[in-house]
mmCIF entry with sequence, helices, sheets and N, C-alpha, C, O atoms, coordinates in Angstrom:
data_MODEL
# 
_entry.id   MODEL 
# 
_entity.id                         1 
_entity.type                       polymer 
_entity.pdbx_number_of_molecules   1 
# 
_entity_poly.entity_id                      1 
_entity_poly.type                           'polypeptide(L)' 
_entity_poly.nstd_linkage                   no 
_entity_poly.nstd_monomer                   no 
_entity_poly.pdbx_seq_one_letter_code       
;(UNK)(UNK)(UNK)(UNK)(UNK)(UNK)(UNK)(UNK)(UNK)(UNK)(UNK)(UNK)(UNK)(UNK)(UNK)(UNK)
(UNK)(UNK)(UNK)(UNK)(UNK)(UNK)(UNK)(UNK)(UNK)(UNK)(UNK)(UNK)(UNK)(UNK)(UNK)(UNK)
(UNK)(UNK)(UNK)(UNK)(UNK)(UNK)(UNK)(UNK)(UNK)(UNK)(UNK)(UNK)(UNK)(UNK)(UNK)(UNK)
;
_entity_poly.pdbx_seq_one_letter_code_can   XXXXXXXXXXXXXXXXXXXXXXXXXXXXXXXXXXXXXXXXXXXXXXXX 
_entity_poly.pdbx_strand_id                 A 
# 
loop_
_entity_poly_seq.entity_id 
_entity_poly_seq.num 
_entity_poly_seq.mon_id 
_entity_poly_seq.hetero 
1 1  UNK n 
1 2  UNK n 
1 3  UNK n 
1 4  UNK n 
1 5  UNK n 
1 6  UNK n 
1 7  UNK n 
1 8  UNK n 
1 9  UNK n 
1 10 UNK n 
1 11 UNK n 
1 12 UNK n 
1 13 UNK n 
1 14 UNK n 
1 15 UNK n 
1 16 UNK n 
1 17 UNK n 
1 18 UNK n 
1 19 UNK n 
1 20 UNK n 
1 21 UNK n 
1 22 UNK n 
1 23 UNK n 
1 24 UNK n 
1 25 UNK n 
1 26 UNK n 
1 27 UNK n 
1 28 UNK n 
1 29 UNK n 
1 30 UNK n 
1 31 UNK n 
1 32 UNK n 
1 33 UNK n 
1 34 UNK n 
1 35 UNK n 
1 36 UNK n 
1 37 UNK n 
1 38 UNK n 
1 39 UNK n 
1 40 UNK n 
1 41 UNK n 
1 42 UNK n 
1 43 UNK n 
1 44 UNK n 
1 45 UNK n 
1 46 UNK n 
1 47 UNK n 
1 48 UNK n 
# 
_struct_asym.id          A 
_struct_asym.entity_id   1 
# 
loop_
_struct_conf.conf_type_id 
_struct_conf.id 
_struct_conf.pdbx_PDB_helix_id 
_struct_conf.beg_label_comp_id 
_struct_conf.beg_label_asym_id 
_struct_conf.beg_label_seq_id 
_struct_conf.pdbx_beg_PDB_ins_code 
_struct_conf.end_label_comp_id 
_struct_conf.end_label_asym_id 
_struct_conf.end_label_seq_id 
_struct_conf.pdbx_end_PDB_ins_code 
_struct_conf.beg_auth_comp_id 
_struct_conf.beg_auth_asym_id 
_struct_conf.beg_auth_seq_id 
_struct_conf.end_auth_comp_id 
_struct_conf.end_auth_asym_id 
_struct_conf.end_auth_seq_id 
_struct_conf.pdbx_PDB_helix_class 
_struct_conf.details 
_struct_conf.pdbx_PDB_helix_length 
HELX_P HELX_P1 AA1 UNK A 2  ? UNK A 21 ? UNK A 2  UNK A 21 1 ? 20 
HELX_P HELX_P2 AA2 UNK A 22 ? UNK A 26 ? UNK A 22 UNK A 26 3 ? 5  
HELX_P HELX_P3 AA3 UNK A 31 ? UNK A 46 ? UNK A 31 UNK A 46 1 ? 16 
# 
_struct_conf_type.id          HELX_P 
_struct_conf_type.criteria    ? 
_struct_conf_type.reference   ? 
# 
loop_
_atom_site.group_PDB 
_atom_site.id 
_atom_site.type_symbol 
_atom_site.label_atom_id 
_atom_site.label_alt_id 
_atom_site.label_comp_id 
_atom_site.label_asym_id 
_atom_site.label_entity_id 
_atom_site.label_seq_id 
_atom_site.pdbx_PDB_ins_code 
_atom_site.Cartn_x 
_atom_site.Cartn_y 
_atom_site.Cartn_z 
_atom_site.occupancy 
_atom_site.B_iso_or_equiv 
_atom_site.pdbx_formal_charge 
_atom_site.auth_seq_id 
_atom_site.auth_comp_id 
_atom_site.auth_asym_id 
_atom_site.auth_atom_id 
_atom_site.pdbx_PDB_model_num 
ATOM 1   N N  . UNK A 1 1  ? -42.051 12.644  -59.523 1.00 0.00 ? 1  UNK A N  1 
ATOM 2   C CA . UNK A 1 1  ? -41.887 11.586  -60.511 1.00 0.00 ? 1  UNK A CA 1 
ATOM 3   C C  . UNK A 1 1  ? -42.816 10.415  -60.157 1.00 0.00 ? 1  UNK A C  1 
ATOM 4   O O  . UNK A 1 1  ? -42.500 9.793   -59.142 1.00 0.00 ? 1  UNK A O  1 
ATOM 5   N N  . UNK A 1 2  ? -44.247 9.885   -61.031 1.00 0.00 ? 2  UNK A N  1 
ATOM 6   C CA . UNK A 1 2  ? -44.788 9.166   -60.524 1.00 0.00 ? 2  UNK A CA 1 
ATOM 7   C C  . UNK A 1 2  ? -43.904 7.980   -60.607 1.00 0.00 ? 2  UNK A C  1 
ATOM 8   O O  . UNK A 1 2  ? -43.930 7.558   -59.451 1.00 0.00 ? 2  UNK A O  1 
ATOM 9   N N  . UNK A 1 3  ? -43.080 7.134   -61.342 1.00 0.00 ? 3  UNK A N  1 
ATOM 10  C CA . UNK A 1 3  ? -42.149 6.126   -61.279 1.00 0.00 ? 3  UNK A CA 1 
ATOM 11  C C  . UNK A 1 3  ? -41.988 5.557   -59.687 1.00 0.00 ? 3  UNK A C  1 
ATOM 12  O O  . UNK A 1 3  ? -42.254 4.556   -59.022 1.00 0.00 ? 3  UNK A O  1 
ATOM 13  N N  . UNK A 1 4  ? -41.331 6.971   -59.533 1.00 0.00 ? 4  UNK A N  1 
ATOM 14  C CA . UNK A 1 4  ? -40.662 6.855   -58.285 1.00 0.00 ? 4  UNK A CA 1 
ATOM 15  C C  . UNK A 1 4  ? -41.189 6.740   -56.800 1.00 0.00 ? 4  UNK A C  1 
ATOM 16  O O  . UNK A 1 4  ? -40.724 6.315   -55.742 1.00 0.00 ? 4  UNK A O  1 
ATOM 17  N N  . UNK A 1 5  ? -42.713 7.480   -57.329 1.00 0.00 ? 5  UNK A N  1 
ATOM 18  C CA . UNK A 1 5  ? -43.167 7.297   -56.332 1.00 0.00 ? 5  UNK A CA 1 
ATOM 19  C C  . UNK A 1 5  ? -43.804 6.315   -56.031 1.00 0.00 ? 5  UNK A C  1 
ATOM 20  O O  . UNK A 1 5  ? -44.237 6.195   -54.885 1.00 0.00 ? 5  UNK A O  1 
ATOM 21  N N  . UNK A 1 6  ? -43.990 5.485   -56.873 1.00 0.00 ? 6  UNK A N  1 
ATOM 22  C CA . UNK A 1 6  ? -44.523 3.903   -57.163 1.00 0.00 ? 6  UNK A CA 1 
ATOM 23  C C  . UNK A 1 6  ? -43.347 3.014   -56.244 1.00 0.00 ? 6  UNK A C  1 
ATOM 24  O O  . UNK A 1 6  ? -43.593 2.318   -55.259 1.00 0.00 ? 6  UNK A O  1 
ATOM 25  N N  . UNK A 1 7  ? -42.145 3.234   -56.808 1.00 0.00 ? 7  UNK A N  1 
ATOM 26  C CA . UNK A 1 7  ? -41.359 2.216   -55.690 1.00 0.00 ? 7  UNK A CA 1 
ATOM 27  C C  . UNK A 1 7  ? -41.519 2.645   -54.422 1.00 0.00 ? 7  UNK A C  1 
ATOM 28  O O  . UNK A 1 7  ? -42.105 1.891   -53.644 1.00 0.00 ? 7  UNK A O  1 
ATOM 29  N N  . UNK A 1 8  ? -40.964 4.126   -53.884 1.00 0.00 ? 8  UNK A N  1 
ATOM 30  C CA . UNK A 1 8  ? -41.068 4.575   -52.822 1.00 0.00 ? 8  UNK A CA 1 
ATOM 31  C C  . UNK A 1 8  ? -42.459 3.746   -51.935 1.00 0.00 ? 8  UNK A C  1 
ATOM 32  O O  . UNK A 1 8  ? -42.183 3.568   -50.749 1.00 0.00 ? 8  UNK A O  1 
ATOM 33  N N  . UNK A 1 9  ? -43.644 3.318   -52.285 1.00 0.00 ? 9  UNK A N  1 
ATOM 34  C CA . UNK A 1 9  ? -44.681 3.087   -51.877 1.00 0.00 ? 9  UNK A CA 1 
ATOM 35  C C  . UNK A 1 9  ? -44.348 1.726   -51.852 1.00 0.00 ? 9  UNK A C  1 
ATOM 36  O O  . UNK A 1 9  ? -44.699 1.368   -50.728 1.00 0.00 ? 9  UNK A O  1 
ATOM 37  N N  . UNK A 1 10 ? -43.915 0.838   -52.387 1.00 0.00 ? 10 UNK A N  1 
ATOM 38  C CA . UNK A 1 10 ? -44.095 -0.375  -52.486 1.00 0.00 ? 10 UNK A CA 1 
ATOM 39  C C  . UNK A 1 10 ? -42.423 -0.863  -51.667 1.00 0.00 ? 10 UNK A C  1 
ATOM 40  O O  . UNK A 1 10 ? -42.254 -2.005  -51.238 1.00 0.00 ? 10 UNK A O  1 
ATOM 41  N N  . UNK A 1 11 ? -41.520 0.043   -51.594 1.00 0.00 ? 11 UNK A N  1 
ATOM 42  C CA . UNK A 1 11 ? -40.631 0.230   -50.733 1.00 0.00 ? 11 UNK A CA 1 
ATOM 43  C C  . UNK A 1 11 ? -40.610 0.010   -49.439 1.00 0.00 ? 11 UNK A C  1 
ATOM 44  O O  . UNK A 1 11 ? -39.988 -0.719  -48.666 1.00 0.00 ? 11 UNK A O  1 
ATOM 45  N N  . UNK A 1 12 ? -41.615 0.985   -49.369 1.00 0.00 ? 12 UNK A N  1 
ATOM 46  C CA . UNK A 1 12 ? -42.093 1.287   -48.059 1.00 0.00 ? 12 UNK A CA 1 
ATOM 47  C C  . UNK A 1 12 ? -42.884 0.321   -47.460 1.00 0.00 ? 12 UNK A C  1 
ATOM 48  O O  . UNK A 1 12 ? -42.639 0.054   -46.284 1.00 0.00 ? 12 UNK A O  1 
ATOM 49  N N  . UNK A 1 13 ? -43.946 -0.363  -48.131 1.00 0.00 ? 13 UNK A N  1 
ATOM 50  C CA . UNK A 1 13 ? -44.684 -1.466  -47.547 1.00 0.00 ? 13 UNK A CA 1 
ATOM 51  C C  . UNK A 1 13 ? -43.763 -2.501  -47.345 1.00 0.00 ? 13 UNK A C  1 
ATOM 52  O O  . UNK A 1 13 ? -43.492 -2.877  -46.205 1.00 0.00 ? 13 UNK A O  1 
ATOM 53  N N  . UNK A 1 14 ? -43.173 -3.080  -48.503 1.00 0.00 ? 14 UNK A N  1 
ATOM 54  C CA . UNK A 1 14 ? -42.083 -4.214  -47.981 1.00 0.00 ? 14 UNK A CA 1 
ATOM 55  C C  . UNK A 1 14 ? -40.770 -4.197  -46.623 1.00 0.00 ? 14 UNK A C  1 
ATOM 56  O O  . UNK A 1 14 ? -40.335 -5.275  -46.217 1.00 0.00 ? 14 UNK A O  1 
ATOM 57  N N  . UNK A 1 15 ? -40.296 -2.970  -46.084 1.00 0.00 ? 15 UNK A N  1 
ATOM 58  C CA . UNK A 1 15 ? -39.249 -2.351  -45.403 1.00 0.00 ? 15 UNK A CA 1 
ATOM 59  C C  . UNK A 1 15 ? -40.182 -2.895  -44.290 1.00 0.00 ? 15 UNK A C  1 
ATOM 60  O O  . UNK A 1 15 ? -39.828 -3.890  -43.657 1.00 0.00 ? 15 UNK A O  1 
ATOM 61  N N  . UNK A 1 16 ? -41.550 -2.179  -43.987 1.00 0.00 ? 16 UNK A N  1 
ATOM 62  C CA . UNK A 1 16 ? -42.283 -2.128  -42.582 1.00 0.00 ? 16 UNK A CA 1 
ATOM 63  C C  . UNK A 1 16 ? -42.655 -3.628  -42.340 1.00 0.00 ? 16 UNK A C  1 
ATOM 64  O O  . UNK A 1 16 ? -42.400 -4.192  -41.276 1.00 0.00 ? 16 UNK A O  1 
ATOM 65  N N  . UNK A 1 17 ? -43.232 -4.198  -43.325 1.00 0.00 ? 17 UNK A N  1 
ATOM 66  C CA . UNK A 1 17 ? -43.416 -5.387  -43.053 1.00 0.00 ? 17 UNK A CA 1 
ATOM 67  C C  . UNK A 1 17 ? -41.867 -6.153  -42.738 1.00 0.00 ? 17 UNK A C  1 
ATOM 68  O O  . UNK A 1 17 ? -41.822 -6.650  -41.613 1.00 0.00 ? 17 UNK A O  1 
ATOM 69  N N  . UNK A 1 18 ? -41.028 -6.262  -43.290 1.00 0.00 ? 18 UNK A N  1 
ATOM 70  C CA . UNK A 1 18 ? -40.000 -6.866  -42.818 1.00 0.00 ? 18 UNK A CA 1 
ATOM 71  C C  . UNK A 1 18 ? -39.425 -6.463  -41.608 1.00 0.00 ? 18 UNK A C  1 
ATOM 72  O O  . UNK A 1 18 ? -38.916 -7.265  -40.825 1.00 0.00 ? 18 UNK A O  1 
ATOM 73  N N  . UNK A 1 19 ? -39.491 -5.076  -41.389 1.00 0.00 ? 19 UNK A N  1 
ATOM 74  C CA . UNK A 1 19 ? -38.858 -4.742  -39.583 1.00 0.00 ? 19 UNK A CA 1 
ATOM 75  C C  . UNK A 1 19 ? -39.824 -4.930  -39.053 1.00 0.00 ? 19 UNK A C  1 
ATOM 76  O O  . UNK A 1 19 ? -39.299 -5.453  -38.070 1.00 0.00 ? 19 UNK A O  1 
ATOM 77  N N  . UNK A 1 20 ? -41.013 -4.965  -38.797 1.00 0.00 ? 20 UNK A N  1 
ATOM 78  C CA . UNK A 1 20 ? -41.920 -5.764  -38.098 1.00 0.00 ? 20 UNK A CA 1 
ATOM 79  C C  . UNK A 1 20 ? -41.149 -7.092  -37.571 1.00 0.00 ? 20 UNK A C  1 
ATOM 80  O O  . UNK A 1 20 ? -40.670 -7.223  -36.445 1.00 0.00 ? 20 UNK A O  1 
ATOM 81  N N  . UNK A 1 21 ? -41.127 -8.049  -38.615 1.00 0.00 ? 21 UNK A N  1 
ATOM 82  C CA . UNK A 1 21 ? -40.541 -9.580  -38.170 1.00 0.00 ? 21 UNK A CA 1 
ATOM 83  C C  . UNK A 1 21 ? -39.424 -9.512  -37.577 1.00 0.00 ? 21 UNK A C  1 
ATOM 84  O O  . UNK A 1 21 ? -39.184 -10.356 -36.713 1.00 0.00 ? 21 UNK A O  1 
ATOM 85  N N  . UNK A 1 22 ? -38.163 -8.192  -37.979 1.00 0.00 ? 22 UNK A N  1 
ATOM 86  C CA . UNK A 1 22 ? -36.850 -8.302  -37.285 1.00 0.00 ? 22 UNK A CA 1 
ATOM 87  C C  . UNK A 1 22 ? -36.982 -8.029  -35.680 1.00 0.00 ? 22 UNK A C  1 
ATOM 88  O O  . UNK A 1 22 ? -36.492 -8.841  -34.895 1.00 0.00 ? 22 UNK A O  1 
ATOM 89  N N  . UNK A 1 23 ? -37.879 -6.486  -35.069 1.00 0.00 ? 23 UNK A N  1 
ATOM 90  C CA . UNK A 1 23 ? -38.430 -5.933  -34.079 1.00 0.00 ? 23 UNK A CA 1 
ATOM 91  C C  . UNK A 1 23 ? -38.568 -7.170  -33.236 1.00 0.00 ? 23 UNK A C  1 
ATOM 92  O O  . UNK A 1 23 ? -37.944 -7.287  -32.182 1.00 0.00 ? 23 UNK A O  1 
ATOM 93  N N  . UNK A 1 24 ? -39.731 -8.490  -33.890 1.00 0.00 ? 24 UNK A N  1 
ATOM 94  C CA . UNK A 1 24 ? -40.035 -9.196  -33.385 1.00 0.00 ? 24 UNK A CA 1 
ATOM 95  C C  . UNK A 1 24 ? -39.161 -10.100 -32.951 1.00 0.00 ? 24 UNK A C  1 
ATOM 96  O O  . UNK A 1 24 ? -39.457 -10.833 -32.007 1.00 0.00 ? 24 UNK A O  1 
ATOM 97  N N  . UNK A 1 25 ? -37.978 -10.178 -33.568 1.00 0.00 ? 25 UNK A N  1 
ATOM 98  C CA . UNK A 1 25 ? -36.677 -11.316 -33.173 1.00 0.00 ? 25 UNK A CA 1 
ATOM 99  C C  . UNK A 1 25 ? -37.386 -12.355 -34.113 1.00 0.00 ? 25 UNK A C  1 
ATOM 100 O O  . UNK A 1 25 ? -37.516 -13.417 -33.506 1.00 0.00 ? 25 UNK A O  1 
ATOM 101 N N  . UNK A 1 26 ? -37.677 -12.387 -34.852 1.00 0.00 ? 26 UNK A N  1 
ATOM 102 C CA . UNK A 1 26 ? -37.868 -13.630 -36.164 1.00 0.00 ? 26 UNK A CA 1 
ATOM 103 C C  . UNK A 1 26 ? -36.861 -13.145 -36.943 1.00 0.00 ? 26 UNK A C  1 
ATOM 104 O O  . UNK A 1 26 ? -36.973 -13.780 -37.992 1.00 0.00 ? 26 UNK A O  1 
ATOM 105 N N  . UNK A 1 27 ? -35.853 -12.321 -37.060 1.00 0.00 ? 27 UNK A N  1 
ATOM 106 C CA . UNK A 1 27 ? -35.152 -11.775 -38.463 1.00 0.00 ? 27 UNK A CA 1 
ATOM 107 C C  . UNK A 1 27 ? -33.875 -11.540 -37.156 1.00 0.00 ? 27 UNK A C  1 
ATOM 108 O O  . UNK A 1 27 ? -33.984 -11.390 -35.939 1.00 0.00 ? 27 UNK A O  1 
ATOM 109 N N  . UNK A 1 28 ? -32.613 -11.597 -38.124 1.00 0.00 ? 28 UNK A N  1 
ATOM 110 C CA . UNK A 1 28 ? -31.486 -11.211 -37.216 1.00 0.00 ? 28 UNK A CA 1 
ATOM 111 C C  . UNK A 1 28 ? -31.461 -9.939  -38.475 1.00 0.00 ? 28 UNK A C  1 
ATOM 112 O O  . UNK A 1 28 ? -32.109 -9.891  -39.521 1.00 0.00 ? 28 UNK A O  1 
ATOM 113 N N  . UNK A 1 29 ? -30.261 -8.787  -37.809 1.00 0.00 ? 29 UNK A N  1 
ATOM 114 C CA . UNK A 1 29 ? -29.874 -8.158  -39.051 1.00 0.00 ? 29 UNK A CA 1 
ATOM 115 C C  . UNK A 1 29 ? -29.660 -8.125  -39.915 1.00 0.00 ? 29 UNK A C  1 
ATOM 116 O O  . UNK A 1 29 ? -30.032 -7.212  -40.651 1.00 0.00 ? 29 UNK A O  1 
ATOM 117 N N  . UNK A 1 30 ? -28.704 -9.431  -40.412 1.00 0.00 ? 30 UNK A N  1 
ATOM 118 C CA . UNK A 1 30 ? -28.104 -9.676  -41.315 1.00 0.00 ? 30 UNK A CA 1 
ATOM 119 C C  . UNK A 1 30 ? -29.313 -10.559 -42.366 1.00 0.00 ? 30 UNK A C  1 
ATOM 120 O O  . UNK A 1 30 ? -29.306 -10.289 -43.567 1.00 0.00 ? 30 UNK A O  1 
ATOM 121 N N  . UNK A 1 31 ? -29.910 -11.180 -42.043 1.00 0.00 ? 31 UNK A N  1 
ATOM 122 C CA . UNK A 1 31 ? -31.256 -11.890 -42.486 1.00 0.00 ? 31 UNK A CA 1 
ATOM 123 C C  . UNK A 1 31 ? -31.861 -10.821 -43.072 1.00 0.00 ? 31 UNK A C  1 
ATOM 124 O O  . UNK A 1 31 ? -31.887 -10.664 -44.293 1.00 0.00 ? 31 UNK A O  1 
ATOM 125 N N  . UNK A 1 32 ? -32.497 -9.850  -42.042 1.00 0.00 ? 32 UNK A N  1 
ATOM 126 C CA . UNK A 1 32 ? -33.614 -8.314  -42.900 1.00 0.00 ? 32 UNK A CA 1 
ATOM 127 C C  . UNK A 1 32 ? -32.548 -7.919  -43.576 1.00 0.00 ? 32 UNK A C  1 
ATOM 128 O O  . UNK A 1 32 ? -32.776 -7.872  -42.367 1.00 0.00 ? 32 UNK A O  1 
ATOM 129 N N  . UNK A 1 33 ? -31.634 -7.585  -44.194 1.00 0.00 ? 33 UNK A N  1 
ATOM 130 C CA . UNK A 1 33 ? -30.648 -6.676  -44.686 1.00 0.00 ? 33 UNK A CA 1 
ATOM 131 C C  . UNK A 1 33 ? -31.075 -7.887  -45.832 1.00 0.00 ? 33 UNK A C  1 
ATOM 132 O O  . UNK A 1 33 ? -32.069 -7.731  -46.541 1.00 0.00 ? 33 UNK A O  1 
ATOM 133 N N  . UNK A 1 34 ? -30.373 -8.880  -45.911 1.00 0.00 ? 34 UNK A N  1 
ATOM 134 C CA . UNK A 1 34 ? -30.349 -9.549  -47.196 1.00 0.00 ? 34 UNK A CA 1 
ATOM 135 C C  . UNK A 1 34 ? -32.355 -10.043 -47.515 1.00 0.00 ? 34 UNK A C  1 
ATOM 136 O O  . UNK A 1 34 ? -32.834 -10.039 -48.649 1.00 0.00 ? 34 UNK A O  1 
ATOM 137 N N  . UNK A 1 35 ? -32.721 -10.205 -46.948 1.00 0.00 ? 35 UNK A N  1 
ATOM 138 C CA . UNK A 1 35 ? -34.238 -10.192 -47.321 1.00 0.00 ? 35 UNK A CA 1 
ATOM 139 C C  . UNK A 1 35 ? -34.868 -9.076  -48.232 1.00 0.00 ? 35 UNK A C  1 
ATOM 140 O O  . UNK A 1 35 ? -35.642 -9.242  -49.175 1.00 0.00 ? 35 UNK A O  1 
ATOM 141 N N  . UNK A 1 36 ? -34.316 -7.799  -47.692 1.00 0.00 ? 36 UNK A N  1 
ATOM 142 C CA . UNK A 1 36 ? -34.716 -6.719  -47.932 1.00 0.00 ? 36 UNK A CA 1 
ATOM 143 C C  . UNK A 1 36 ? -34.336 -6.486  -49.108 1.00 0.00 ? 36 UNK A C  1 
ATOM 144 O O  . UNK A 1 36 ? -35.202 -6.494  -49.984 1.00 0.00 ? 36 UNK A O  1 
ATOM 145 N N  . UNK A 1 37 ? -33.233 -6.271  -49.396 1.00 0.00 ? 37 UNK A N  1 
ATOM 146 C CA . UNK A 1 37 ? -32.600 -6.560  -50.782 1.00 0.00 ? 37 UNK A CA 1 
ATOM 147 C C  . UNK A 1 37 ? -32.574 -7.606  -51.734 1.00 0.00 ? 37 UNK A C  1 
ATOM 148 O O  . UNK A 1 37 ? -32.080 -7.519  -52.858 1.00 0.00 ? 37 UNK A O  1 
ATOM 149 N N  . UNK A 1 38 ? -33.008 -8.392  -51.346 1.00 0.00 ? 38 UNK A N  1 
ATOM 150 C CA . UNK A 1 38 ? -33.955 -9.646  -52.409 1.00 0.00 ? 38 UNK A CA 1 
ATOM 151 C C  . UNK A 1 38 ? -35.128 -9.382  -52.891 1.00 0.00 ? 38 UNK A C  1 
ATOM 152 O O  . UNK A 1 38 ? -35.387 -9.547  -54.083 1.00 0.00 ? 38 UNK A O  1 
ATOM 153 N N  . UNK A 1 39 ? -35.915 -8.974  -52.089 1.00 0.00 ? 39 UNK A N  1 
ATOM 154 C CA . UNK A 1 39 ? -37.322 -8.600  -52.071 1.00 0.00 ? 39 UNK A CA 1 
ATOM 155 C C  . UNK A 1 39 ? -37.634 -7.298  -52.909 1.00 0.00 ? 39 UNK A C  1 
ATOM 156 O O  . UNK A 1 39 ? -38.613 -7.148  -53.641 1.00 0.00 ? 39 UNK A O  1 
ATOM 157 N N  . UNK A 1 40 ? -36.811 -6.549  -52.714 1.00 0.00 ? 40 UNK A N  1 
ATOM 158 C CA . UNK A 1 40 ? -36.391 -4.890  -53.354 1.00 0.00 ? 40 UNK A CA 1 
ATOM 159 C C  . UNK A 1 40 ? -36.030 -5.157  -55.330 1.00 0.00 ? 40 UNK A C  1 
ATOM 160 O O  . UNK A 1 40 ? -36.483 -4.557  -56.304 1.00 0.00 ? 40 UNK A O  1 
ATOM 161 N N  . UNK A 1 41 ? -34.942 -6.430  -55.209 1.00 0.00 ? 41 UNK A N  1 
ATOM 162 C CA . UNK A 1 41 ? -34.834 -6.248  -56.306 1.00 0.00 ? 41 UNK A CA 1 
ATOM 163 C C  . UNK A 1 41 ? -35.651 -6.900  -57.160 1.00 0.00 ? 41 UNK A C  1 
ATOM 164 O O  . UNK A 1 41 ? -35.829 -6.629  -58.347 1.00 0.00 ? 41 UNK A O  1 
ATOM 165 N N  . UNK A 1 42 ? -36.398 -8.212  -56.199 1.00 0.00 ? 42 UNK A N  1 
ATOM 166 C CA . UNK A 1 42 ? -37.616 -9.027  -56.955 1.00 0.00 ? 42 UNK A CA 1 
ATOM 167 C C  . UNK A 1 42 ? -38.826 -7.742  -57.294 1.00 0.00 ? 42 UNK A C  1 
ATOM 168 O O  . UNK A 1 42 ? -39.422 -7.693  -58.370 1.00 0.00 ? 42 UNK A O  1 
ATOM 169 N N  . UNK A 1 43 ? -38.983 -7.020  -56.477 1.00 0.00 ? 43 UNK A N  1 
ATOM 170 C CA . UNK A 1 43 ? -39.822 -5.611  -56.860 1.00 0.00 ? 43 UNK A CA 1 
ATOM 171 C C  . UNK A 1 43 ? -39.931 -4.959  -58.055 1.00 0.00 ? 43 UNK A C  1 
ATOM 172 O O  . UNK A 1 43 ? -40.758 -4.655  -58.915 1.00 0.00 ? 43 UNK A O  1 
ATOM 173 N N  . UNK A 1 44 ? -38.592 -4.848  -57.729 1.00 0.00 ? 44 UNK A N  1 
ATOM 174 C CA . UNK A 1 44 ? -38.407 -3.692  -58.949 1.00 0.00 ? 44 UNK A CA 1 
ATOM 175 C C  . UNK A 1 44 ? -38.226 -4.127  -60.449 1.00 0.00 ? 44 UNK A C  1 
ATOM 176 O O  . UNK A 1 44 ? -38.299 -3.337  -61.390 1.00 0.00 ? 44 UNK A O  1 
ATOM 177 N N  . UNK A 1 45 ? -38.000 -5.372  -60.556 1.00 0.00 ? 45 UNK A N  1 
ATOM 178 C CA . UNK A 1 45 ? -37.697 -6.487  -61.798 1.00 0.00 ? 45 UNK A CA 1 
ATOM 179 C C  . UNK A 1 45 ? -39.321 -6.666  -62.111 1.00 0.00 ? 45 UNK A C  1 
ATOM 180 O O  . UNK A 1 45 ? -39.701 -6.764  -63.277 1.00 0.00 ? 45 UNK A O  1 
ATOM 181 N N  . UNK A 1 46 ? -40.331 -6.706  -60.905 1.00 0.00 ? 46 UNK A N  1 
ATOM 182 C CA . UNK A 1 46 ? -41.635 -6.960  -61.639 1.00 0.00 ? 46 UNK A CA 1 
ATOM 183 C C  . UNK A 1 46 ? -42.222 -5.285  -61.902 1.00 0.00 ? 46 UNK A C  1 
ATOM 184 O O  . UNK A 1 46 ? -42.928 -5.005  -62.872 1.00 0.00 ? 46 UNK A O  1 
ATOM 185 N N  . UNK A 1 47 ? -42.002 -4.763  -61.370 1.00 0.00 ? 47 UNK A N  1 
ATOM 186 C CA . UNK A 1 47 ? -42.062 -3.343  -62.013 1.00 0.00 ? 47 UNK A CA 1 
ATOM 187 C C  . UNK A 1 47 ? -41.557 -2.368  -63.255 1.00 0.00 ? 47 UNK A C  1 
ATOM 188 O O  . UNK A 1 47 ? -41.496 -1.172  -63.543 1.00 0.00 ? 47 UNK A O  1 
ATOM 189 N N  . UNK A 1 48 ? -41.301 -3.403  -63.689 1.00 0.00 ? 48 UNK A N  1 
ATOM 190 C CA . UNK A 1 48 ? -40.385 -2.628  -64.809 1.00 0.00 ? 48 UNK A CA 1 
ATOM 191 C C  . UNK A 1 48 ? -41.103 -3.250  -65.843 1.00 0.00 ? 48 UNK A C  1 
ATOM 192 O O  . UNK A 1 48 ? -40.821 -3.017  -67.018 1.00 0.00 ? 48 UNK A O  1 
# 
């Protein structure tokens, strides 16, 4: 499904870049968890 594979990709770039910063101790869990899911749904709202 190209759709899908469009988020999957843009998924994927936003996820790595954000555990990058958590890895680094700039992000607690709870911070990347809700980042991630902000960012995910700001994504997918401009993708549509």
């Amino acid at each position: 499904d190209p759709e899908l594979a469009k988020y999957y990709s843009l998924m994927y770039t936003l996820f790595s870049e954000q555990y990058t910063l958590f890895l680094a101790g700039e992000l607690d869990i709870d911070g990347f968890v809700e980042l991630m899911q902000e960012l995910a749904a700001a994504e997918i709202a401009n993708a549509q």
